[in-house]
C-alpha positions in Angstrom: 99.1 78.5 84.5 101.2 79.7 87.2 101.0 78.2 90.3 101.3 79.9 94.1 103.0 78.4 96.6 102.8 79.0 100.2 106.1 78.7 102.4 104.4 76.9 105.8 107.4 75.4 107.1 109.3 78.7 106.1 111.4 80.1 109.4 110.5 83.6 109.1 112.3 86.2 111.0 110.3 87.6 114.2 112.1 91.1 114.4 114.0 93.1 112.2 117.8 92.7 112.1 120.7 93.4 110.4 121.6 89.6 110.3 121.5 88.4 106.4 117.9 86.8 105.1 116.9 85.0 102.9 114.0 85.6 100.6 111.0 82.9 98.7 108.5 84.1 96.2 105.2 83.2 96.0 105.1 82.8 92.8 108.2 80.7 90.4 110.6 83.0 89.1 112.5 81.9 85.6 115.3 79.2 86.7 118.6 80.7 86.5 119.7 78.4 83.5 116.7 79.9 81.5 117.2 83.3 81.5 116.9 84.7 78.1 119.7 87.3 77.0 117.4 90.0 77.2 116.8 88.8 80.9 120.5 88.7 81.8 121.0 92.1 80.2 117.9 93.3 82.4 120.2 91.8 85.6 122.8 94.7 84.8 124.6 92.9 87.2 125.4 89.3 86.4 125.6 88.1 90.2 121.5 89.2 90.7 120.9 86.5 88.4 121.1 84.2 91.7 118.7 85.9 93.3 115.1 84.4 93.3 113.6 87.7 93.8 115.2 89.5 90.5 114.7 86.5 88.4 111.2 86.6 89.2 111.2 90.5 88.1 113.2 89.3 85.0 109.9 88.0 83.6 108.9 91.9 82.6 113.1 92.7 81.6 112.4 96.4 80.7 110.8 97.2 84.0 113.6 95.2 85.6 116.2 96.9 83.8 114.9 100.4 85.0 114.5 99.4 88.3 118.0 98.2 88.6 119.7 101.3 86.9 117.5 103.6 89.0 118.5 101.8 92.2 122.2 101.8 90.9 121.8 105.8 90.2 120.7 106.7 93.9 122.6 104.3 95.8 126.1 104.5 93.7 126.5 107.7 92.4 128.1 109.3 95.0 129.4 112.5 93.0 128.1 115.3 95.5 124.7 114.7 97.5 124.4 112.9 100.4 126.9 110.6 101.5 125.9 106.4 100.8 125.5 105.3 104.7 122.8 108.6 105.0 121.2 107.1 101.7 121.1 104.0 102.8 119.5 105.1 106.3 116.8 106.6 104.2 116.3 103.5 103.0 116.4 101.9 106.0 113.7 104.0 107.7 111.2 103.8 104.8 111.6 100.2 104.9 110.8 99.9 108.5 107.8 102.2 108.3 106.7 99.7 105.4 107.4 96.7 107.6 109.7 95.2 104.9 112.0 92.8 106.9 114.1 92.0 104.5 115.0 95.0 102.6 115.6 97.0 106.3 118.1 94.6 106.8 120.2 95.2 103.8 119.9 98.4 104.2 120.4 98.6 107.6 123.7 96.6 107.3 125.0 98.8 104.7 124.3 102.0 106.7 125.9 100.2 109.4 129.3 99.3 107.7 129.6 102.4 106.0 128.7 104.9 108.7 130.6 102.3 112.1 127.0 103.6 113.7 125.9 100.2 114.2 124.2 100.7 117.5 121.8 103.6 116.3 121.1 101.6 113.4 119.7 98.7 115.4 118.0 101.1 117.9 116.2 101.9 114.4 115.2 98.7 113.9 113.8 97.8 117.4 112.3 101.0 118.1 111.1 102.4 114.5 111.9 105.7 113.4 110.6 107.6 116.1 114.1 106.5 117.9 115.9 109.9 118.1 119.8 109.7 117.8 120.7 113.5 117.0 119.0 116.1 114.3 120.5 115.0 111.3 119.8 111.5 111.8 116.1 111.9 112.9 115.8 115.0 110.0 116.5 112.2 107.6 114.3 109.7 109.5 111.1 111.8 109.8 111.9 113.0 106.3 111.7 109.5 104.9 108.7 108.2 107.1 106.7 111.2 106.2 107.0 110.5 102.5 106.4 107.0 102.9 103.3 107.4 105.2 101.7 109.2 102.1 103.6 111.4 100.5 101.1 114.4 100.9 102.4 114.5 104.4 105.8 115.4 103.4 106.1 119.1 103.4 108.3 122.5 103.1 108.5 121.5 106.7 110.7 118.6 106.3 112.6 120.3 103.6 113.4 123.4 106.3 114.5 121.0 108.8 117.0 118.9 106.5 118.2 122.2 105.2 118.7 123.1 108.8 120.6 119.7 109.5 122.9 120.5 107.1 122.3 119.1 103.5 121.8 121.0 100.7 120.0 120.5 97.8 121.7 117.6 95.8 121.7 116.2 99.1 118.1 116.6 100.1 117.3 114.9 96.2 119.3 112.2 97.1 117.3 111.6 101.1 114.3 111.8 98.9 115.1 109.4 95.7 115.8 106.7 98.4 112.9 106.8 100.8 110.7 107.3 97.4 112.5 104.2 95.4 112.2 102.0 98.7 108.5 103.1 99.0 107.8 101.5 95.9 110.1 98.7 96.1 109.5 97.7 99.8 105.6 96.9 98.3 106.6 95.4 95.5 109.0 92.7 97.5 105.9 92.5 99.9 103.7 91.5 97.3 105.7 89.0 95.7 107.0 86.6 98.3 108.8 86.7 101.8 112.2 86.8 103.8 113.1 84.2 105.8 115.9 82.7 108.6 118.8 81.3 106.7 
């Protein structure tokens, strides 16, 4: 039987940030000593294993294994497309139209760090991604919030307008694979535990 536990004494965060969190599942995830092979190889990466949130995936490996190597496709490869900080603002804005805390701030710092725009990227966080910084910026915003909203509200439109910012099409698979990946995996975090104040 697997048990629930609640976090009550748990300092969660009151805004998002770009500050580093912390994250608890609900639910036990397998003990870092007692992850199978299978598990580890499902990791791709051996440093996840100290992470509470993929050792708690690890209990299905296959589905954590595709997860990881889709993630790794959209935000690594970097052969053509859109550059990494623009993916990782795509990110960003689906995250904070899903009201996941903790992956906006990963995200958020990395588009920070790699793009030095560290001030719009906060003015994303406190304002949501109606904040308007300049057109490729909010083409890639509105973009990723439409799709995230439901994705039936994502149109040629949107397409038009990115084209008209100035990516082309590798570029506008790449805006798209990262709001849709972080639509699904912003709501599977939220289902499965919390971030909190470290």
């Amino acid at each position: 039987m697997t048990h629930i536990t609640d976090h009550p004494d748990l300092r969660r965060p009151d805004a998002f940030t770009q500050r580093g969190l912390g994250w608890v599942p609900w639910a036990p995830p397998v003990a870092e000593r007692d992850l199978t092979e299978a598990q580890r190889e499902a990791l791709v990466e051996p440093g996840r294993a100290a992470s509470p949130y993929f050792r708690l995936l690890a209990r299905d490996p296959e589905a954590l294994r595709a997860r990881t190597l889709t993630d790794l496709d959209i935000f690594g490869n970097e052969h053509g497309g859109l550059p990494r900080w623009e993916r990782e603002l795509s990110a960003t804005a689906t995250s904070r139209v899903n009201g996941c805390v903790f992956c906006a701030s990963v995200h958020a710092r990395a588009a920070s760090r790699l793009s030095g725009r560290t001030e719009d990227v906060q003015r994303l966080l406190d304002e949501g991604v109606g904040a308007r910084v300049d057109e490729r910026w909010d083409a890639i915003a509105d973009a990723s919030a439409a799709l995230t909203t439901t994705p039936s509200s994502f149109g040629a439109e949107h397409v038009e307008r990115l084209r008209a910012a100035g990516l082309d099409d590798a570029a506008i698979v790449d805006q798209l694979s990262g709001a849709a990946f972080f639509n699904w995996a912003n709501r599977l975090m939220l289902s499965l535990g919390e971030p909190e104040v470290v």
